[in-house]
Every structure is written in structure tokens, then in C-alpha cells.
N, C-alpha and C positions, 0 to 999 in steps of 0.2 A: 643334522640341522642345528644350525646356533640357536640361544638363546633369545633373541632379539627377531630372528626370519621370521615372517610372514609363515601361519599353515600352509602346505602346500593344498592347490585344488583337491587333489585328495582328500587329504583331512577334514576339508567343509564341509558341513552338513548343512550349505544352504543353497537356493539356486543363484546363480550367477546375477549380479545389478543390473545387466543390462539382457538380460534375458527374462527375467519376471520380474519387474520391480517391486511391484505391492508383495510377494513371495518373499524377496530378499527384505523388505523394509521389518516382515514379522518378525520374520526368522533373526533377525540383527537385535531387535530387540527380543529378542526369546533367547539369544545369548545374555545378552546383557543383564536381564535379568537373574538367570542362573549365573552371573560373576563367573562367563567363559571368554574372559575377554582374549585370553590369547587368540581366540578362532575367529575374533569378528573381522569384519574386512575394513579396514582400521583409512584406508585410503578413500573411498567409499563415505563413510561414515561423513569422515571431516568434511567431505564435496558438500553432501545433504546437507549438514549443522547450518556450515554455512551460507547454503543456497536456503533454508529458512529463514535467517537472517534478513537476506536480500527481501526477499518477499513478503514480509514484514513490513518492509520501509517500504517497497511499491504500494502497498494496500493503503500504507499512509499518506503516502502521495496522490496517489489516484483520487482518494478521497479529497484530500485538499483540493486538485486540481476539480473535482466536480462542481466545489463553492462557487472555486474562481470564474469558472466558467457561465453557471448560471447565476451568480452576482455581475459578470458583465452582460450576458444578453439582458439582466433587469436593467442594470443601468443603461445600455446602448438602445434599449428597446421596450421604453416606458408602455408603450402602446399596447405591448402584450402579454404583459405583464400578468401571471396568474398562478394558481394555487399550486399545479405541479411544481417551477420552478421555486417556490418556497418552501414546498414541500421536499425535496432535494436538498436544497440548502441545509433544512431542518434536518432532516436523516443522516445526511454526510457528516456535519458538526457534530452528531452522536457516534458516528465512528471513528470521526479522529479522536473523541474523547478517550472512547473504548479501548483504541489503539494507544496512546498515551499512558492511560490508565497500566495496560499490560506491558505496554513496552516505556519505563517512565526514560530511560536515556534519550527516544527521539526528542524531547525537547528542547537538546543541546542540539538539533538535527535542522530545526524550524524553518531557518533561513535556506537550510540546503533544500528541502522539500517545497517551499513557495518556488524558489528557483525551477526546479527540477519539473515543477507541474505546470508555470507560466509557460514552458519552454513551448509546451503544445498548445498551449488554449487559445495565442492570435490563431491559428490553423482553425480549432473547432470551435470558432467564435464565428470566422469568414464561414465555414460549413452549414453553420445554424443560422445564419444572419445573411444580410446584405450587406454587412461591414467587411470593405477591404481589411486582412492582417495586418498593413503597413499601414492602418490607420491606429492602430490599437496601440499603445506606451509599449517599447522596448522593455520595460519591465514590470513587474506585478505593481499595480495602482493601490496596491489594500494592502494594511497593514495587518499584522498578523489577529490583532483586536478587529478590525472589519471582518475578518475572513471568519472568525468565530464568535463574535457578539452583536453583531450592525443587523439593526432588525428588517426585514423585508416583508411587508404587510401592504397590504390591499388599502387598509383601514388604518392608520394612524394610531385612533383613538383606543382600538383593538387588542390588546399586545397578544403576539404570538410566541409559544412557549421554543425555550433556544434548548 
């Protein structure tokens, strides 16, 4: 075998990625740790690195896209306006923080994640509402400062903590 092959299945001592994953997730890091890197499954690895990556930035978006969403049924629908959907609001802007916080690159990402998360919300605006999709802006109506700082209170006089 050269220097550079891959262990053969033989030489693994772990179970196969797509036969146990949680099994294969230890055991890769139970290499790695003991610095046996020539054994880890090195193709494998890079899929996962980067599909946490991925998943990362959905978490980020999703959450954006929760704002957006119930900052439009407030706005499209003053009349019903109430505590859950503020409360939402309130929660989701502490995850995108949190997310920011740990992941600080997403906020060269910002514009991509407003995009990415308007792309649904005419759909689950029409689902939650009586508002046609094709009534709602072609594109997110909120600036990235609404999306994270625009107070949404019952009480004006009140302030609710962001």
C-alpha cells in the first residue's frame, strides 16, 4: 500500500458512515484524538465538516426568517396582534445573536440570509393570514436594523427588553 492510500476496510476499526453513524461519528473522533489520523475516513470527515457549516447558516436563517415572518403578520394584521408573536420576535433575535456571536463571519452573510429567508415567508404569511403571497413586496420590506431592533409592543409607553 502507498503512502498517501486510504486504510483498507480492514485496517478500520470503525463501523462504516453509513451503517452506524452516531458509532462512526465516536470512533472518528476517538481517532483523532489518539493523532491516528492516517485511519480516519478522511472523505467522510470533510462531507460532515462541511455539512455543519451548512447547518449553521440554516439555523441562522430560519431564525431570521421567523422575525420576518411574525413582524409581517404584526404589521399585515394589527388586529391580532399579541404577546406570542412578540414573544418570537423576542427569542429569535437572541438566536440570531447567539449565532453571530459564535459564528461572527455570518455577518458578511446578512444580505444572503434576509434573501434566503424572505424567499418563504410570502408562502407562510398567505398560510397564517388571509393575505394573498402576491400581495406581499417582492422583497424583504425590513431593514436589517428592523429585523433586529424595531420594537413590537402592545404598549408603546412600555418598552420590551430586545
Amino acid at each position: 500500500m502507498a503512502e498517501h492510500d486510504p486504510p483498507s476496510p480492514a485496517r478500520r476499526n470503525y463501523p462504516a458512515y453509513d451503517e452506524d453513524f452516531a458509532a462512526w461519528v465516536q470512533s472518528q473522533a476517538a481517532l483523532l484524538r489518539a493523532h491516528r489520523f492516517d485511519e480516519l475516513d478522511i472523505a467522510n470527515l470533510v462531507e460532515e465538516v462541511e455539512s455543519v457549516g451548512r447547518s449553521e447558516f440554516r439555523a441562522f436563517v430560519s431564525a431570521v426568517e421567523l422575525i420576518i415572518l411574525h413582524m409581517m403578520k404584526w404589521d399585515y394584521q394589527p388586529e391580532r396582534q399579541g404577546r406570542s408573536w412578540r414573544v418570537t420576535i423576542v427569542t429569535q433575535r437572541r438566536m440570531v445573536n447567539r449565532l453571530l456571536k459564535e459564528n461572527p463571519s455570518f455577518k458578511a452573510r446578512i444580505a444572503e440570509a434576509i434573501d434566503d429567508a424572505y424567499f418563504v415567508v410570502p408562502a407562510l404569511v398567505e398560510q397564517a393570514t388571509t393575505i394573498p403571497a402576491h400581495r406581499l413586496p417582492e422583497s424583504c420590506p425590513y431593514s436589517w436594523d428592523d429585523i433586529m431592533t424595531r420594537l413590537h409592543d402592545l404598549d408603546p409607553d412600555r418598552p420590551w427588553p430586545n
